[in-house]
C-alpha positions in Angstrom: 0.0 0.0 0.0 1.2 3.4 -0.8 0.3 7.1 -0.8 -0.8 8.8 -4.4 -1.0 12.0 -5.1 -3.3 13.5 -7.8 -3.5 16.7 -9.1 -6.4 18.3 -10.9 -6.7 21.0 -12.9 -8.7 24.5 -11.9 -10.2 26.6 -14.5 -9.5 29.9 -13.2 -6.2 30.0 -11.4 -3.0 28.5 -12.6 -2.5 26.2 -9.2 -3.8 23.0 -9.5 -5.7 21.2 -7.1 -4.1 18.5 -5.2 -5.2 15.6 -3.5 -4.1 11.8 -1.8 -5.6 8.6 -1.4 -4.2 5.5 -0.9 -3.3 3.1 -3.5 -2.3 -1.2 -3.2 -0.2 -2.9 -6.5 -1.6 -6.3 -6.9 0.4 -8.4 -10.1 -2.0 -8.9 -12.9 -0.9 -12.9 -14.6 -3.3 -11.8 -17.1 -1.3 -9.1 -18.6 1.8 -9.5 -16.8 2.0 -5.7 -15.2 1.0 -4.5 -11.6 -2.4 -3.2 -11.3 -2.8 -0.5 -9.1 -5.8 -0.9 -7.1 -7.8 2.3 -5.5 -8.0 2.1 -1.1 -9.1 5.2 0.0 -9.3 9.0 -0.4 -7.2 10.9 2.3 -7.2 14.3 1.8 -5.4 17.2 0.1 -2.9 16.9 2.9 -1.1 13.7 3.9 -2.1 14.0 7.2 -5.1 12.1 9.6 -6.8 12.3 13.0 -6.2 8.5 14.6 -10.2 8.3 14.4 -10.1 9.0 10.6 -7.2 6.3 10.5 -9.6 3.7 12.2 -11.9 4.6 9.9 -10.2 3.8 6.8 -8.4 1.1 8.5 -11.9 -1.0 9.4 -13.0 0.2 5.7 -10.0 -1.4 3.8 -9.7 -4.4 5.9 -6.0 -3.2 7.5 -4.6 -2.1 10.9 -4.0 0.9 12.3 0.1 -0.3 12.5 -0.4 -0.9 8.6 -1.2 2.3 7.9 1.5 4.2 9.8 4.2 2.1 8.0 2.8 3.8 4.8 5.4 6.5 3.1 4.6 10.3 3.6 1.6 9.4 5.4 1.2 11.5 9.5 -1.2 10.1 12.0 -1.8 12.5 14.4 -3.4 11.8 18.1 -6.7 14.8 17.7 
């Protein structure tokens, strides 16, 4: 699992928008690539609350120790 970052574009300023979410490769035998598999949406800044952390956590099936091994991604006590 790992931390994306997207960026979108605005129509009436030059700054895009930017935004994370959380992203897992799984190998595709089909094709013979990595797929890249959508988790869940985190914010535009890398940073979570340790309830929204259980939340995503319970909702993708992980631990809360999963998700603080993840690169560029803070969990913060509220």
């Amino acid at each position: 699992m790992y931390l994306a970052k997207s960026f979108r574009k605005r129509a009436t300023k030059k700054t895009p928008w930017v935004y994370y979410f959380l992203r897992e490769s799984v190998w595709n035998p089909r094709t013979s690539r990595p797929r890249h598999i959508y988790k869940a949406y985190i914010g535009p800044h890398p940073v979570l609350t340790l309830e929204k952390a259980q939340k995503i956590a319970e909702k993708i099936g992980c631990t809360i120790d999963e998700l603080k091994r993840v690169r560029g991604l803070k969990i913060i006590e509220s």
